[in-house]
C-alpha angles and dihedrals in degrees: 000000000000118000128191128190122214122183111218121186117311105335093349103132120178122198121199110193126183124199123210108256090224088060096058092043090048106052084045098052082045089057100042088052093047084048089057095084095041106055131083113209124176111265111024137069129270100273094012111088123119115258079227099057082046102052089050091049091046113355086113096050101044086042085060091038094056092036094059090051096043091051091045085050102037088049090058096050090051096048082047097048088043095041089224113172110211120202100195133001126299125260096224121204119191123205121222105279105234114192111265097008128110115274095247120191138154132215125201127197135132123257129230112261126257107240123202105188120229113234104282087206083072096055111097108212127188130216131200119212125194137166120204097234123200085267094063091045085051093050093045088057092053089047089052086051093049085052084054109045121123133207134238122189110237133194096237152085115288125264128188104274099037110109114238118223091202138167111214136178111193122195139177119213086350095301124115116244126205108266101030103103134071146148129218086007116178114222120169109201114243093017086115089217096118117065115290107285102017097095102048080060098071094049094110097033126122128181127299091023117140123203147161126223144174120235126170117210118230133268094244099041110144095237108085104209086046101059115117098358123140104239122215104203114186099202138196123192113215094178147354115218121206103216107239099198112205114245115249089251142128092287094047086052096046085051084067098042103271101150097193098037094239115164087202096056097046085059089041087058091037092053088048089054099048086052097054093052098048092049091059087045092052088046093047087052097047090049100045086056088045091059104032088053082049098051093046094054092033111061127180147177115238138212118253095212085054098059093044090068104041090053077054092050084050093056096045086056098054093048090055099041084052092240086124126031130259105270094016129123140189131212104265090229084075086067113031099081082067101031088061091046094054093044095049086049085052100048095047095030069059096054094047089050095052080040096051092046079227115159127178112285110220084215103068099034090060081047096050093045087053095055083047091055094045090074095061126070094247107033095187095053084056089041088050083047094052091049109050094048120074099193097060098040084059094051084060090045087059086046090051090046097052079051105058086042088066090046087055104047094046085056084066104036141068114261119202107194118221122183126228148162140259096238090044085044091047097039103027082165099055096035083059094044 
């Protein structure tokens, strides 16, 4: 078997193989012979039919028989005795087979890149540090009273707080818009969840009025043929709902699972679960500057075929997350910018874990599957769950990977510290507005 390399554009690799013509004569002449015994022709006996009657009966269908299984293996052993490493399938051309001369294909593919890592000492890494105080604990139980705040329909002129049952119709040049219309509609003043100035026109308003207001949409609404449009909204009030806010009391308490009622001990658990929370945030935001500093000093090409089906994975993800609809597809271009970054992290996260020596450590994978449980109401039936099923234990395996990855890599690093706070951690968005 002769084999030839050629090097294509980036990763592109094309193999040319040639098989001895003799091979392929040999292993046909081997089956016909073995099918000698087996058909049954017209004319002559079982087992005695001539290797010549039987050539001319199958000999086209066993040569590209045996054709198609000497290229596939003959393809293996070349891609063995080159080391080539292929990322995606080949892409296999035949030549025309002439009698007595050599089987001759290509296959064309791309190869997985050789890596060589940048020091990791040179890479500067920053890491953000934050503590809940008794203040963040105090601001997450009015937010939990807020959550449970109830509604009662008063005989009076609206102020801001009070929650709006209103029917509206919007238009736009005197033409509806999907969207702009609605009945029994719920709106708590000052809650911020209708469109910038809608709701400051319903403070003053009691129940059965029926007006009429302007409101321009903003620049950066996500309807297009809204951005920017002056709305006309003929409105009706239905009702107008006082808030009645719970007591921090033992019932309040008992509503979160407070056995005892203890108000300490529902900001005791509050606190624990802030904390928890903060902790994951801080270590998101460390590893996403881990990676993103690993994949800047560390660039690589990356396979085509590679990206294609990660913009596929994407996709899949968004379909069963319902964030697209069942059916429903989206140009690729929309993913590849972070397929390929995904895929580069992967290929060179890869190369500092075969590196590093590092393996995953059974420790932290049980302890990360416990953090995981303490979010759900029973954590030993998740831990059970985790368990028993391989697929999913070996989904934490790859978390706890990719952390030991940043640990690594922040052994070797310099790390600069920044404070920060629990609201600006958990809301990175609204502490920069």
């Amino acid at each position: 078997m002769q084999v030839s390399v050629e090097s294509g554009e980036g990763l592109e690799r094309k193999l040319t193989v040639q098989v001895p013509a003799e091979k392929i004569d040999k292993e046909v002449e081997s089956r016909l012979n073995s099918m000698r015994s087996r058909v049954k022709i017209d004319g002559f006996r079982p087992g005695k039919v001539p290797l010549k009657v039987v050539k001319q009966q199958y000999g086209a269908s066993v040569l590209q028989e045996v054709v198609g299984e000497v290229m596939q293996n003959s393809l293996r052993d070349a891609v063995i005795q080159e080391s080539l490493n292929l990322a995606g399938d080949p892409t296999v051309e035949p030549k025309p087979i002439e009698a007595g001369q050599p089987l001759e294909f290509t296959a064309t593919f791309e190869v997985y890149p050789e890596i060589t890592l940048a020091d990791c000492a040179s890479l500067n890494v920053e890491r953000a540090t934050a503590e809940v105080t008794d203040e963040d604990v105090a601001k997450m139980i009015d937010t939990l009273l807020k959550q449970r705040t109830t509604y009662t329909v008063v005989d009076r002129a609206s102020q801001e707080g009070d929650q709006m049952i209103i029917n509206f119709n919007g238009s736009v040049d005197g033409e509806a818009f999907d969207g702009g219309q609605a009945d029994s509609v719920p709106v708590v003043i000052g809650s911020n969840s209708m469109i910038p100035g809608f709701e400051e026109q319903l403070v003053g308003k009691s129940a059965n009025d029926e007006f009429k207001f302007d409101v321009t949409f903003p620049d950066d609404y996500h309807a297009e043929n809204l951005k920017g449009k002056l709305a006309t909204f003929d409105t009706k009030v239905i009702s107008v709902g006082e808030p009645v806010v719970p007591e921090v009391d033992d019932e309040f308490a008992k509503s979160f699972g407070v056995e005892d009622g203890s108000i300490d001990t529902l900001r005791s658990d509050i606190r624990q679960n802030m904390e928890r929370e903060l902790n994951n945030k801080l270590q998101e935001s460390l590893k996403k500057d881990v990676m993103d500093k690993l994949l800047e000093a560390n660039e690589v090409l990356v396979p085509t075929a590679l990206i294609e089906h990660e913009c596929e994975n994407l996709q899949k993800q968004m379909s069963e997350t319902g964030q697209l609809q069942a059916g429903m597809s989206l140009p690729k271009e929309l993913f590849e910018g972070e397929a390929k970054r995904r895929v580069g992290l992967g290929l060179v996260m890869s190369e500092v874990i075969k590196s590093a020596g590092l393996k995953p450590d059974a420790e932290r994978v049980e302890a990360k599957i416990k953090d995981i449980a303490q979010t759900y109401e029973d954590p030993q039936e998740v831990i059970n769950h985790y368990s028993n099923n391989p697929q999913l234990k070996q989904g934490i395996e790859g978390l706890v990977m990719e952390e030991m990855v940043v640990d690594w890599i922040v052994e070797q690093a310099t790390v600069s510290e920044s404070t920060t706070s629990f609201h600006e951690m958990m809301n990175p968005e609204k502490a920069s507005a």
